[in-house]
C-alpha positions as CSV (number, residue, x, y, z in Angstrom):
1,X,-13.2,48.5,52.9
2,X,-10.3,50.7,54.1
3,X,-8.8,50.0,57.0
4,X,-6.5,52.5,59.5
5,X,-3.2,50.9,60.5
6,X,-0.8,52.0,63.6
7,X,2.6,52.1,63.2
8,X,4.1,52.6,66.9
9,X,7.2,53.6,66.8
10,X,10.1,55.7,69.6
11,X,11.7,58.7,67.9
12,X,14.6,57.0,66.9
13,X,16.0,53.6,66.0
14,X,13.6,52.3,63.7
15,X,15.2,50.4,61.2
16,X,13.9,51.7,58.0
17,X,12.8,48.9,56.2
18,X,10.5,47.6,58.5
19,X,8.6,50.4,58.5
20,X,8.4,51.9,55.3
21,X,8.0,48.0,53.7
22,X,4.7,47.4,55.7
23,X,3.5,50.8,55.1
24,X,4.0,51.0,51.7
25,X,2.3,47.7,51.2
26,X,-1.1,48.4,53.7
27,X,-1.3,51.8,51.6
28,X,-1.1,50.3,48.1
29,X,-3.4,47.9,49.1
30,X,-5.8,51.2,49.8
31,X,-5.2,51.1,53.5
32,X,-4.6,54.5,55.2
33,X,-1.3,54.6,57.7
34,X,-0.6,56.6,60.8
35,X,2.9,57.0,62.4
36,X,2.3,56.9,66.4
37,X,5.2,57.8,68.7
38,X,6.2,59.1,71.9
39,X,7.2,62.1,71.0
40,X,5.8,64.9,68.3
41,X,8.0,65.9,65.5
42,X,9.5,63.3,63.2
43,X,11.3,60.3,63.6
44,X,14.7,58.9,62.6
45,X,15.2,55.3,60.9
46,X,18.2,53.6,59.8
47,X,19.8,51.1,57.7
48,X,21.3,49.2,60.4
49,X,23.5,51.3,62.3
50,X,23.5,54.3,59.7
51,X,21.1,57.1,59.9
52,X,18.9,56.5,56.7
53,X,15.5,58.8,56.7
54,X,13.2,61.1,58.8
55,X,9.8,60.5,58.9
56,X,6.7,63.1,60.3
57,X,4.8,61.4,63.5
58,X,1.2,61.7,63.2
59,X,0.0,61.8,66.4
60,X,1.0,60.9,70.1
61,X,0.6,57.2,71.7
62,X,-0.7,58.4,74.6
63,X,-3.5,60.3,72.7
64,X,-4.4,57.3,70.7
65,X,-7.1,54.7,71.1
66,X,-7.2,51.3,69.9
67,X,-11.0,51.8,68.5
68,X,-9.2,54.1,66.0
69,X,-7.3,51.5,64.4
70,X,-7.7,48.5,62.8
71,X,-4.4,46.9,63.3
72,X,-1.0,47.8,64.6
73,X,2.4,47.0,63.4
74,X,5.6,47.5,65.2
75,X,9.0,47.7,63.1
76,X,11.9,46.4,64.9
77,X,15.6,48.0,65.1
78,X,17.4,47.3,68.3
79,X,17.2,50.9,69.4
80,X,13.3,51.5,68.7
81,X,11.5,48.6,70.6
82,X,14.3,49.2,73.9
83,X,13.0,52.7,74.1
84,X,9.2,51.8,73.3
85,X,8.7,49.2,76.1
86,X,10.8,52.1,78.5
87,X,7.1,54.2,77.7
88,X,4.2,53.5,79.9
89,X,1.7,55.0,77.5
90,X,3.3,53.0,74.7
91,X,2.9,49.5,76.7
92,X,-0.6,50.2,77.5
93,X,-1.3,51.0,73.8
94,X,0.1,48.0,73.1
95,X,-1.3,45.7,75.8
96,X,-4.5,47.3,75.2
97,X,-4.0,46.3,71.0
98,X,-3.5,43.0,71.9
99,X,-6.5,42.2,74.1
100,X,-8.8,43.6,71.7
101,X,-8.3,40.6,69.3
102,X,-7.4,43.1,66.4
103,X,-3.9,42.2,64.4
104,X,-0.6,43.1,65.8
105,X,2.1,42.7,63.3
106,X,6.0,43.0,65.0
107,X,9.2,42.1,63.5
108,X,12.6,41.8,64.9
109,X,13.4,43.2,67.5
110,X,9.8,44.4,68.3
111,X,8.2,41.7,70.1
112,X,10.2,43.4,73.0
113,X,7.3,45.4,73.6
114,X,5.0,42.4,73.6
115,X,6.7,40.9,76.4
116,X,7.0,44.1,78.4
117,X,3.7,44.5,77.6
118,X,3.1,41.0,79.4
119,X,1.3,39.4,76.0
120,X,3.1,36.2,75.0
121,X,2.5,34.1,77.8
122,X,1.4,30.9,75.9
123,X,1.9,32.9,72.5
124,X,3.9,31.5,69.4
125,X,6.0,34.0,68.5
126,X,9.0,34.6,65.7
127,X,11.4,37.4,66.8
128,X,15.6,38.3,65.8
129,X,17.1,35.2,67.3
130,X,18.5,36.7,70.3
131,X,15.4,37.3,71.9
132,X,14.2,33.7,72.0
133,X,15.5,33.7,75.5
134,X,13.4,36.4,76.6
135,X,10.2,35.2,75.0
136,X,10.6,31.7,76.5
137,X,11.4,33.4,80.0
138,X,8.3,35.5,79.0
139,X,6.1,32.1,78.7
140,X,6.2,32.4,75.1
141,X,7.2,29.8,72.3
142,X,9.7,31.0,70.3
143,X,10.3,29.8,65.8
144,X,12.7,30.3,63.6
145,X,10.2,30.8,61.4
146,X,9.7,33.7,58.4
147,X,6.3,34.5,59.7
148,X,4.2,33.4,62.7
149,X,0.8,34.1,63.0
150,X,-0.8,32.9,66.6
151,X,-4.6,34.4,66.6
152,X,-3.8,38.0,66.5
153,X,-0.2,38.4,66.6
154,X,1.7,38.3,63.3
155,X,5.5,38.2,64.2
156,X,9.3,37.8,62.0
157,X,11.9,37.4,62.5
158,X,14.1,40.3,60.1
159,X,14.4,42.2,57.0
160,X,14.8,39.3,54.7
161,X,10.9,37.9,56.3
162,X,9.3,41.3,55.1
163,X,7.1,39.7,51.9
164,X,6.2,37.3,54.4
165,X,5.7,39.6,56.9
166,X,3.6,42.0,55.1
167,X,2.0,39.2,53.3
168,X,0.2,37.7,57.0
169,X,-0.1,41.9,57.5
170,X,-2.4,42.6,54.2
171,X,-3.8,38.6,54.8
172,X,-5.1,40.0,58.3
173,X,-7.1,42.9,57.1
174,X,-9.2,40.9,54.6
């Protein structure tokens, strides 16, 4: 059966990989993918610092409802999750994800979000190691781990976790 995937992202400072990676593997698998942001128009990624591609935004978070998706993933870049937990609508979309039990894939930098979005409290949780201070202030347990799943959350920890990653992502929507 197909499934419909979120990818939340802000308007800029996605690192590129981790979104086109995961999208590129939920829409091989026969998946179909829709890029949510904050803003209309298209969104920039990079390749670390360096602007890499643009890519066209689908619709607006705060138009979207969780019953319309069947999982959400959340790239990382330092940039992209900062802005996204700065948007209310975004962190209700978010918060909202979580609670319903359906998968929430972030990587990096992204599980930012999750703990503005007040989720990990008791959560495992694999992040970029300089936010293992924030998740364990957040209540969370933080791994240095390539993928942790914990119920419905799906977390890595960088770029080089992304077969992992997308691996627990695909795993998720069987």
């Amino acid at each position: 059966m197909t499934k419909k995937i979120a990818f939340l992202t802000a308007p800029e400072g996605i690192e590129r990989v981790e979104l086109t990676d995961p999208w590129d593997s939920v829409t091989d698998a026969g998946h179909s993918a829709t890029l949510l942001s904050t803003e209309s128009g298209t969104v920039q990624t990079y390749d670390h610092l360096d602007k890499a591609e643009t890519r066209p935004v689908d619709g607006l978070v705060k138009d979207a409802s969780v019953d319309d998706y069947d999982a959400l993933v959340l790239p990382g870049g330092v940039a992209n999750p900062d802005a996204l937990r700065g948007d209310a609508d975004a962190v209700a979309f978010l918060k909202a994800f979580v609670e319903s039990g359906k998968p929430v894939a972030a990587i990096c930098h992204a599980p930012w979000t999750l703990i503005e979005a007040g989720v990990v409290q008791g959560r495992v949780l694999a992040s970029w190691p300089s936010l293992q201070t924030d998740i364990r202030n957040a209540g969370g347990v933080w791994k240095d781990e390539e993928v942790v799943v914990d119920a419905n959350l799906i977390t890595s920890r960088n770029p080089d976790d992304l077969p992992a990653f997308t691996k627990a992502l695909l795993d998720s929507l069987r």
